[in-house]
N, C-alpha and C positions, 0 to 999 in steps of 0.2 A: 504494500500500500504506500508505504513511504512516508507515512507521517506518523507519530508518534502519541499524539494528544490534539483534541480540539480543544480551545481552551475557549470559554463564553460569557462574553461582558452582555453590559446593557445592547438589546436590540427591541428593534420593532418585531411586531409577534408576526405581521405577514411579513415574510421572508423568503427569496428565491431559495427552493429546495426542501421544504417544510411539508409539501405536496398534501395530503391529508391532513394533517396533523394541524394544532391550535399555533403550533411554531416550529421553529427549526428544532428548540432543546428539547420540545416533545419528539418531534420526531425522531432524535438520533437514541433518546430514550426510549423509544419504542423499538428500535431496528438498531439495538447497541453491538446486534452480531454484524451488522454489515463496514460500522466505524470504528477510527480506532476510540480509547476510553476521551469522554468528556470531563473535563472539570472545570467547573461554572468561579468564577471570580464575583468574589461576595465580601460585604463587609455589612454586618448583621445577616437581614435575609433579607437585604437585597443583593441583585446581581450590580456590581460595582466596581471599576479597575482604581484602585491605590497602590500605593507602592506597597501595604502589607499584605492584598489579597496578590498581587503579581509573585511576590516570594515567596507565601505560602505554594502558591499554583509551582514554583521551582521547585520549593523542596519536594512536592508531590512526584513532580518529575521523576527525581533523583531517586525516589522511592522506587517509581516504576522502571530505574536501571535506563533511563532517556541522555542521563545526563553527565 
C-alpha cells in the first residue's frame, strides 16, 4: 500500500471518498480492512491539530514500528 497511517484533523463530513458513509473517518472505520490504521488528532474530543495531538499521533507511530 505504501502508506503507513492516515492521520485525521478537522474536516468537513462530505468529503471526496466517504462514498456511503456520514464521512470519510466513518468510512475508513467501516472498511478499516481495506486502509492502513487511522489515528484521528484530538485535543479533548474534538478532532484538532496542536503541537500535543501531532506528537502524540508520532509516538503512536513509533509504537506501530513507522518510525
Amino acid at each position: 500500500m505504501g502508506y503507513v497511517a492516515i492521520l485525521a484533523g478537522p474536516m468537513p463530513h462530505s468529503t471526496p471518498g466517504a462514498k456511503e458513509a456520514s464521512s470519510f473517518i466513518a468510512h475508513v472505520d467501516a472498511h478499516s480492512n481495506e486502509y492502513p490504521p487511522l489515528i484521528k488528532l484530538e485535543a479533548g474530543d474534538d478532532l484538532k491539530i496542536t503541537n500535543n495531538s501531532f506528537k502524540r499521533v508520532l509516538r503512536e507511530l513509533h509504537h506501530l514500528g513507522a518510525a
